[in-house]
C-alpha positions as CSV (number, residue, x, y, z in Angstrom):
1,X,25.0,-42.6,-38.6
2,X,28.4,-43.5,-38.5
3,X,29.2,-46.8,-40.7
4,X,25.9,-48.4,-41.0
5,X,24.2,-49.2,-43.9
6,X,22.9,-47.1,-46.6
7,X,20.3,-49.1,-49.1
8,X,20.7,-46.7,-52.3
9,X,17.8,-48.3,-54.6
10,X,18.5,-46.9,-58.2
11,X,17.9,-48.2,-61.4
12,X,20.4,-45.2,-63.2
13,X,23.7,-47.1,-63.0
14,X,25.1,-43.9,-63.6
15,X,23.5,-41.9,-60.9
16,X,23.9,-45.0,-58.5
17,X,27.5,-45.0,-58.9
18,X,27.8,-41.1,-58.5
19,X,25.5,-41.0,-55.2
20,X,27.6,-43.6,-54.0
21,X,30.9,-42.2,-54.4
22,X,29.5,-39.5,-52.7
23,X,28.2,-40.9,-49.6
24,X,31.6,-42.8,-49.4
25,X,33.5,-39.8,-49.6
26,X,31.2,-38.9,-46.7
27,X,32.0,-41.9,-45.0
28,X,28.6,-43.9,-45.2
29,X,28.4,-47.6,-46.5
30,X,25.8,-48.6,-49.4
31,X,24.1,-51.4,-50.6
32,X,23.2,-50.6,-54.1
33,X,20.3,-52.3,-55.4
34,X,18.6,-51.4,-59.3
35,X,15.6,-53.2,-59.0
36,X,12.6,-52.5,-57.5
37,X,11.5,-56.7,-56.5
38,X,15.2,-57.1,-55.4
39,X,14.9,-54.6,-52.9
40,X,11.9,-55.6,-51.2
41,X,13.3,-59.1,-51.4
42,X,16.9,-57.1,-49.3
43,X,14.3,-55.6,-47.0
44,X,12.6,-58.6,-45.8
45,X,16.2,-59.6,-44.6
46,X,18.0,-56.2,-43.6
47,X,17.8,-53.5,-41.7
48,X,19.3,-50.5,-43.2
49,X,20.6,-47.2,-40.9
50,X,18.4,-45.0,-44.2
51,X,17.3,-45.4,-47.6
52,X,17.4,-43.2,-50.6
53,X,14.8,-44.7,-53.3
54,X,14.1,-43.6,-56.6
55,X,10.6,-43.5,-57.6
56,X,10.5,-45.4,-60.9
57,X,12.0,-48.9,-60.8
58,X,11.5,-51.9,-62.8
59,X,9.3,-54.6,-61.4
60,X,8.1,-53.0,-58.3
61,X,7.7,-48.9,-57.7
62,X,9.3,-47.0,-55.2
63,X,5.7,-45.9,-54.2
64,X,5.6,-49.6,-53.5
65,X,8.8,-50.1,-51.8
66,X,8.0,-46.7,-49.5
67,X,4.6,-48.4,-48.6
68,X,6.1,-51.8,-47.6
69,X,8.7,-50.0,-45.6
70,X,5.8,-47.5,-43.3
71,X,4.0,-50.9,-43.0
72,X,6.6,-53.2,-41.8
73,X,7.0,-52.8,-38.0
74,X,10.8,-53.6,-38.4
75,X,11.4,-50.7,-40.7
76,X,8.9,-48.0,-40.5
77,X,11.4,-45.9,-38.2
78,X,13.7,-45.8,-40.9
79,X,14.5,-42.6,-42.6
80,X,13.3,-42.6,-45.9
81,X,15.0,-40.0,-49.1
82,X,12.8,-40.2,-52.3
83,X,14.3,-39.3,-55.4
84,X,12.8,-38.6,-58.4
85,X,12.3,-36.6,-62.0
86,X,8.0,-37.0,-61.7
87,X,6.6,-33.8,-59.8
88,X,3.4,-36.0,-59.6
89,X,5.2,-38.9,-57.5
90,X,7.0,-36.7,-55.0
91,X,3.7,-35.3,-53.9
92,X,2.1,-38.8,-53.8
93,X,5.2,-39.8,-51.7
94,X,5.6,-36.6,-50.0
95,X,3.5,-37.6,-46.8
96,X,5.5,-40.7,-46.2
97,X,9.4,-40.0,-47.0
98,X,11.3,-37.7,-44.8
99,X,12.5,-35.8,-47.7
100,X,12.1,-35.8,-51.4
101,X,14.2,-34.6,-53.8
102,X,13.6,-33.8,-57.7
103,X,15.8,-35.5,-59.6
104,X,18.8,-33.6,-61.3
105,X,19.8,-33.2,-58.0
106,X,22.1,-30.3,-57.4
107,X,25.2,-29.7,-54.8
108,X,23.0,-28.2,-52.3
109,X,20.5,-31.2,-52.3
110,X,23.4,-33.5,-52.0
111,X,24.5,-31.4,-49.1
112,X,21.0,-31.5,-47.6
113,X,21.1,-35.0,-48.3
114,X,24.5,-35.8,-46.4
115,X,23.6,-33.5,-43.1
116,X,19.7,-35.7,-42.9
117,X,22.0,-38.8,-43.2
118,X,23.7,-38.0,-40.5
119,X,22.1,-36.5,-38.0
């Protein structure tokens, strides 16, 4: 995937910061967005290389945000990561992202994370 984008959409600052840090080290760029209606709003405008999306998120839901991106001819190749601690909402998004995680992620997600990225 070489240097393009990465959208990372997480509301955990935390988290956000440690995923990114991570994906740097890896050599990937991110846009970091925490809100749910500011991503969409980045969408309608970008084109990331992948996006990694947490689940819950103020104002608009990552099942939302996964819907918009399927339905959106300009995005619905894109490879799509969900992240999150709600068993229920990985199935629901399941059929739709590439992979889903449960959220704490471990070393060997993060790893399985990095190899999807870039191949």
């Amino acid at each position: 995937m070489s240097t393009a984008t990465v959208l990372l959409i997480e509301d955990d600052a935390a988290l956000s910061a440690i995923m990114n840090e991570i994906l740097t080290f890896e050599g990937l760029v991110c846009e970091i967005i925490q809100d749910g209606q500011a991503a969409l709003d980045w969408l309608r405008n970008h084109v990331p290389a992948a996006v990694i999306l947490d689940i819950h998120l103020p104002h608009v839901s990552g099942i939302e945000i996964l819907h918009y991106i399927r339905s959106d001819e300009r995005l619905a190749h894109l490879p799509v990561i969900a992240a999150t601690a709600d068993v229920d909402a990985a199935g629901i998004v399941s059929t739709q992202a590439d992979l889903v995680f449960i959220k704490p992620m471990d070393l060997e997600q993060f790893d399985e994370m990095i190899e999807f990225l870039r191949a």
